[in-house]
N, C-alpha and C positions, 0 to 999 in steps of 0.2 A: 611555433608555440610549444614550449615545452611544458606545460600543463598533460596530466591526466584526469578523464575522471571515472570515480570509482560511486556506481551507484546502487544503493540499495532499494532492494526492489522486493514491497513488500504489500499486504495491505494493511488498513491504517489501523490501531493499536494491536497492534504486532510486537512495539518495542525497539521500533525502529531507530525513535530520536534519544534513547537509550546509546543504542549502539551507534550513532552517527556522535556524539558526545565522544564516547569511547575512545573511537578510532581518531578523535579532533585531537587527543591528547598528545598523539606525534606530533613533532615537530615539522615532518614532509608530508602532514596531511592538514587541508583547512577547508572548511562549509559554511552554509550561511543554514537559516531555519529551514525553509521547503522551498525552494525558485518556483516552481511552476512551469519554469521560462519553455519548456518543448512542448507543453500543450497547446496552447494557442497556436506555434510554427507549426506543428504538426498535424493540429485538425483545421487548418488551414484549407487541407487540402480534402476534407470530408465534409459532403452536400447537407448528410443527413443528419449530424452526430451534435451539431451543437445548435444554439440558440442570438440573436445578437440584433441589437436595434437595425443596424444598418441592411439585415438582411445576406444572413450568414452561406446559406443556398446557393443565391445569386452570386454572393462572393466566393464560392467554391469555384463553380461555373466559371466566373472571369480567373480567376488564377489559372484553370486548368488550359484555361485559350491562351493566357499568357504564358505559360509554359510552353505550348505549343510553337511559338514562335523564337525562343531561347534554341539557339544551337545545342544546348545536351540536353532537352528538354525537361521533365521532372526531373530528373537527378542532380541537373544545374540547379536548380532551386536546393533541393536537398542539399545540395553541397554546401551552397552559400548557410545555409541555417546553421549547417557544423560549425562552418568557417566561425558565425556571430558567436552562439553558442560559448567555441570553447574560447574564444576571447573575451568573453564576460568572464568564463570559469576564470583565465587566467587573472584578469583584472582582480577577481574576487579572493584568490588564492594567494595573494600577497609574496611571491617565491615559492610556495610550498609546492613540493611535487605531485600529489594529488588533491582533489576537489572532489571533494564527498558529494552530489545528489542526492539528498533524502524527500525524494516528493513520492507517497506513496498511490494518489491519482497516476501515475504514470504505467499501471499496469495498463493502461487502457491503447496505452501507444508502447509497448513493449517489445514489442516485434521489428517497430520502425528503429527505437533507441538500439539494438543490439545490432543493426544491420547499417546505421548511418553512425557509430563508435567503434572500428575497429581496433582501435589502440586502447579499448575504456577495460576496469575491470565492472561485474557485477556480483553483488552478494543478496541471494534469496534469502531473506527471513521470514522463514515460520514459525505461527503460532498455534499452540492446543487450540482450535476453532471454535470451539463453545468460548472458550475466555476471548476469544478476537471480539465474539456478539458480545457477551456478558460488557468488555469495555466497551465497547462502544455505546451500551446503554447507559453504563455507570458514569463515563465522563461523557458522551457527547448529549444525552439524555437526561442526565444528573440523577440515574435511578429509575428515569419512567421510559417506559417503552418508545422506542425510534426505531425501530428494526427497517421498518418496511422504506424509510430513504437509505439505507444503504448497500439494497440489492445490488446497484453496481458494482460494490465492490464486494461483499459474501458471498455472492453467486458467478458470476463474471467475471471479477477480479482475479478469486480462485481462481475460477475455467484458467483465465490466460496464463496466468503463472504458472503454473503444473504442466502446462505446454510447453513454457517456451522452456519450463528446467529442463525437459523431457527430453529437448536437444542435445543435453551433456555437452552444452558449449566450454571449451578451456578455459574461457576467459573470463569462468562461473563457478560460485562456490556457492553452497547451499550449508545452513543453520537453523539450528532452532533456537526459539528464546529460551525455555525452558534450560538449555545447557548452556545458554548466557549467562544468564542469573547462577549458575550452580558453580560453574566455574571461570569468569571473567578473564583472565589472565590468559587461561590456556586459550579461547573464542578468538580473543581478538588477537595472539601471538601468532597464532593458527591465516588471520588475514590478514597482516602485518607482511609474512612470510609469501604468503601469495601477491602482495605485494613489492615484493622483495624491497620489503624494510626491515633493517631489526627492528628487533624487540621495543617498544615504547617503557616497558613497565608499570606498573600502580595504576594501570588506567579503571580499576577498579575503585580507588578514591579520588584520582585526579581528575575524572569527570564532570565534576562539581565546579570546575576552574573555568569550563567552557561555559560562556555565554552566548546564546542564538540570540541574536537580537532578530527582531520583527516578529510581525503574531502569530506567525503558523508555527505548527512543531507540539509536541504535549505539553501544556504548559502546568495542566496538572498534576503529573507526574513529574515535573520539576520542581513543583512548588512540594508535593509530598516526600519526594527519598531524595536524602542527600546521602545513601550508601546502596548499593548492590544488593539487593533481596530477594528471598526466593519466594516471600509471601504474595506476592500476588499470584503466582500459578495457582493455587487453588480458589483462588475469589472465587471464581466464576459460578461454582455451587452454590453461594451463598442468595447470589445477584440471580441464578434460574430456577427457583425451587418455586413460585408457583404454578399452577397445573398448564397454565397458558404457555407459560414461558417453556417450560417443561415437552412440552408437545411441540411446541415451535421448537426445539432443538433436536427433537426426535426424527421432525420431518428435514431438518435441515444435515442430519449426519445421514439419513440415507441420500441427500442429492450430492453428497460430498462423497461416499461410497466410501469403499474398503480401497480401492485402486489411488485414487488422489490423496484417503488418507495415509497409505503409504510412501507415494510418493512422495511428501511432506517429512515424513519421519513417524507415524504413528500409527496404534496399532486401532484399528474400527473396533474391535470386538472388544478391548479394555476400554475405549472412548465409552462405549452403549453402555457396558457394564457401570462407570463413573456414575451415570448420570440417570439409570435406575435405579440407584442406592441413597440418590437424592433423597432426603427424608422434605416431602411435600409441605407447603405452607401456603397461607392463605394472605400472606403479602402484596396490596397494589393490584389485584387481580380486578374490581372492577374498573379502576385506572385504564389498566392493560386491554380489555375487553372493547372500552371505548376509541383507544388507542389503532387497536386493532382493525376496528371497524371506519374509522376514520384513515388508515392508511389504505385499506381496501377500497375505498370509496375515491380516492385521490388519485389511486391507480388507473382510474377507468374517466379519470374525469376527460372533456374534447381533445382538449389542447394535447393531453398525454397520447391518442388516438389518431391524432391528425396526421403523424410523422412516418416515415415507414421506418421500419425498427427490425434488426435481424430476427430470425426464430429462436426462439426461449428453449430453456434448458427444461426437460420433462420434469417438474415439479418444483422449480425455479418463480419466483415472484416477476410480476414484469419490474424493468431495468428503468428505473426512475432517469431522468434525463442527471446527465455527469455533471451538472452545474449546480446540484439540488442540493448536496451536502458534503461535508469535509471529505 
């Protein structure tokens, strides 16, 4: 298989299918919208982690017996999934030398992806974290508060990211959006090169050529820029100025700390600063309130209670099951 793939690994309105667009503009690289395709192989193999009519548990249970009877035991299995894997890639890649991955659930099997890809490349994108929430309410939300489904990945998601960068693996490059948007050319020449491709060119307007077909991917963000801007880096002020929201970003940069958010690229103390200068508003606040109380209340419902579930991060919301939202 002369396929590679190069995956971006990020969480979701990060900017991701921005720069998955991008990088599609070469000619030795091609993607499809988000596959999915290693979650299911992958938590195949965890009791506790997903949900499924047939009785997902049990079926953990018989894989791991059936493993056990395979001469290379788990790692035969493993293998075989690369095997499928990059034979889809390839099929999907049409000749091109690499095959983008932009599925940003995959933080959650991150560890397994970088250890069953030897030959892959990856690229961490990050985002100003208040703007990753702010979008995620703005589009997945349409404005009204959702926070509280997407603790897997704001809380968690981070967690694992910031780990596995932490490795300084080679065959890793780390970005932020924020110097995506400022300057396009120089970002993605920059992975092109880690790549060892030239240069693409213009993929600051030629991005607009790429079509994702299927439903996953920002579809809102394609339908709004058809050029490179820097205006959404500052939304996010606009989308947290009332007191709820405001306080809910207060407690969410101290569980993100000064440590992760360096690791990222950014400074804690100008983040805090940002976002106490927020001039306060009285916008959607009883919305939010009801919002609020209604995610807390869903948190603790049986079903959520039933499972055993790792230990939570010290001021961490619990981790809604990974099937719950985008």
């Amino acid at each position: 298989m002369s396929v590679r793939p190069l995956f971006v690994l990020s969480l979701p309105r990060s900017g991701s299918t921005l720069l998955q667009r991008m990088l599609a503009t070469h000619p030795e690289v091609a993607t499809s919208s988000e596959p999915w395709i290693l979650l299911p192989q992958l938590y195949a193999l965890r009791p506790y982690d997903a949900q499924a009519e047939y009785g997902h548990r049990t079926a953990a249970r018989a894989l791991h017996d059936f493993c056990d009877v395979l001469p290379g035991g788990r790692a035969a299995y493993l293998e075989e999934v690369r095997r499928t894997v990059l034979a889809l890639y390839e099929q999907a890649a049409g000749g091109a030398t690499w095959f983008v991955d932009k599925t940003p659930r995959y933080h959650l099997v991150v560890d397994e992806i970088m250890e069953l890809f030897p030959g892959a490349r990856f690229v961490f994108l990050w985002r100003h974290p208040l703007a990753v929430a702010a979008s995620v309410v703005d589009s997945f939300g349409r404005g009204h508060w959702n926070i509280d489904r997407y603790g897997v990945d704001l809380y968690g998601g981070l967690d694992r990211l910031v780990a596995a960068q932490a490795r300084n693996d080679p065959r890793a490059r780390s970005i932020r959006y924020e110097d995506l948007v400022a300057d396009p050319e120089g970002v993605t020449a920059g992975i092109f090169e880690f790549l060892d491709l030239p240069p693409a060119g213009d993929t600051a307007t030629r991005f607009t050529e790429v079509d994702l077909a299927g439903r996953m991917g920002d579809r809102t963000g394609r339908k709004r820029y058809d050029t490179v801007t820097e205006e959404s880096v500052s939304r996010w002020r606009e989308t947290m100025r009332n007191p709820l929201r405001k306080r809910w970003c207060a407690g969410y940069l101290r569980f993100v700390g000064p440590d992760r958010m360096g690791a990222m690229g950014y400074d804690a103390a100008e983040i805090e600063h940002e976002l106490s200068s927020i001039r306060t508003g009285g916008a959607l606040l009883a919305s939010d309130a009801a919002r609020r109380l209604y995610g807390y209340t869903q948190r603790r419902t049986p079903w959520n209670l039933s499972a055993p579930r790792a230990p939570e991060t010290a001021g961490s919301p619990s981790h809604p099951n990974p099937a719950s939202g985008r």
